[in-house]
C-alpha positions as CSV (number, residue, x, y, z in Angstrom):
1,X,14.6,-7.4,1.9
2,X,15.7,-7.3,5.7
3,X,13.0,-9.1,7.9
4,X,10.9,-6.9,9.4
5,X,10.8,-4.2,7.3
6,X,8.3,-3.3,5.4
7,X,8.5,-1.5,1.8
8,X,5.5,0.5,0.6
9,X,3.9,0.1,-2.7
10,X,3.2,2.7,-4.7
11,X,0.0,3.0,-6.7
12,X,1.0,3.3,-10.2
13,X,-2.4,3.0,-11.8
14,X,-2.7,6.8,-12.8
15,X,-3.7,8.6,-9.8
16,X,-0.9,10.2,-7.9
17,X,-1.2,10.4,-4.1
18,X,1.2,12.3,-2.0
19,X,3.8,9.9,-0.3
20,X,6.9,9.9,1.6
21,X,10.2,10.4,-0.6
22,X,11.7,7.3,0.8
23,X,8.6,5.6,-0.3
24,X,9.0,6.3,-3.9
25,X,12.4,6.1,-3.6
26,X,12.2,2.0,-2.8
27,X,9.5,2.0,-5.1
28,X,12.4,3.1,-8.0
29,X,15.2,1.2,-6.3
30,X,13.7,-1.8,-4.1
31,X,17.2,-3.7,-4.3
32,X,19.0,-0.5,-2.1
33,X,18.4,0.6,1.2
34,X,16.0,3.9,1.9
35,X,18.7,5.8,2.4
36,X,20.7,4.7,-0.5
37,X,17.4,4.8,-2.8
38,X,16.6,8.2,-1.8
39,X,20.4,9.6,-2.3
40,X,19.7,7.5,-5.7
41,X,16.6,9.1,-6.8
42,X,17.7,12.8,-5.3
43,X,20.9,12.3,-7.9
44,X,18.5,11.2,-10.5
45,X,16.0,14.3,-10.3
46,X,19.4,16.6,-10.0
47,X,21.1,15.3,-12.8
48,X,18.1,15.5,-15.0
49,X,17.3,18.9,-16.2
50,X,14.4,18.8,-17.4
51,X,13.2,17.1,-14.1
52,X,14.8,19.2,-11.7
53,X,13.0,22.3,-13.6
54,X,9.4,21.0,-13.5
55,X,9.8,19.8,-10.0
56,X,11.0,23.2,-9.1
57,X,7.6,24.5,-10.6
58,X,5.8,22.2,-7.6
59,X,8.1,24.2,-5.1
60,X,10.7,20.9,-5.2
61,X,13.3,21.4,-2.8
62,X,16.4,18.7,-1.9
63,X,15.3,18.2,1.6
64,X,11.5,17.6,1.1
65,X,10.8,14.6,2.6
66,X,6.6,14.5,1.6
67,X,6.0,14.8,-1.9
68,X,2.4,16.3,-3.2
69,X,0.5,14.4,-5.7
70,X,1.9,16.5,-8.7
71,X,4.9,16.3,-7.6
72,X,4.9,12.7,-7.5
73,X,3.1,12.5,-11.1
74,X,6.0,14.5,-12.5
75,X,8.7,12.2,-11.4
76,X,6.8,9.0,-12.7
77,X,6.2,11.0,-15.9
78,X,9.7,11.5,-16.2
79,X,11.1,8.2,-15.0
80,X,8.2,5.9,-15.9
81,X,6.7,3.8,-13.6
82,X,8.7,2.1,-10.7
């Protein structure tokens, strides 16, 4: 991790909050940079059917950048937990 920067945990213990997409996208990929994690995750969620359909049931678009509480409980449900 570069000095200075700070990564922001996500709560994983079963209670979704709304976060940043970057945020969650460290949170799946902590080894990458935001913007490497978040083209990461964005190529996760497209090339995964079923995913891309239930996020587009929360009104999921490829340029949010704030993700609701369900929509963050989909992903991890999904993926699993970061």
């Amino acid at each position: 991790m570069q000095a200075g920067k700070e990564v922001a945990m996500i709560d994983v213990s079963g209670d979704a909050k709304s976060c940043f997409f970057t945020d969650l996208a460290r949170a799946y990929c902590p080894y990458l940079t935001a913007r490497y994690a978040s083209r990461t995750l964005r190529r996760w969620i497209r090339l995964n059917g079923r995913l891309s359909s239930l996020l587009a049931d929360t009104g999921y678009s490829d340029t949010c950048r704030l993700l609701t509480p369900k929509q963050v409980a989909v992903i991890m449900d999904e993926l699993g937990e970061p």
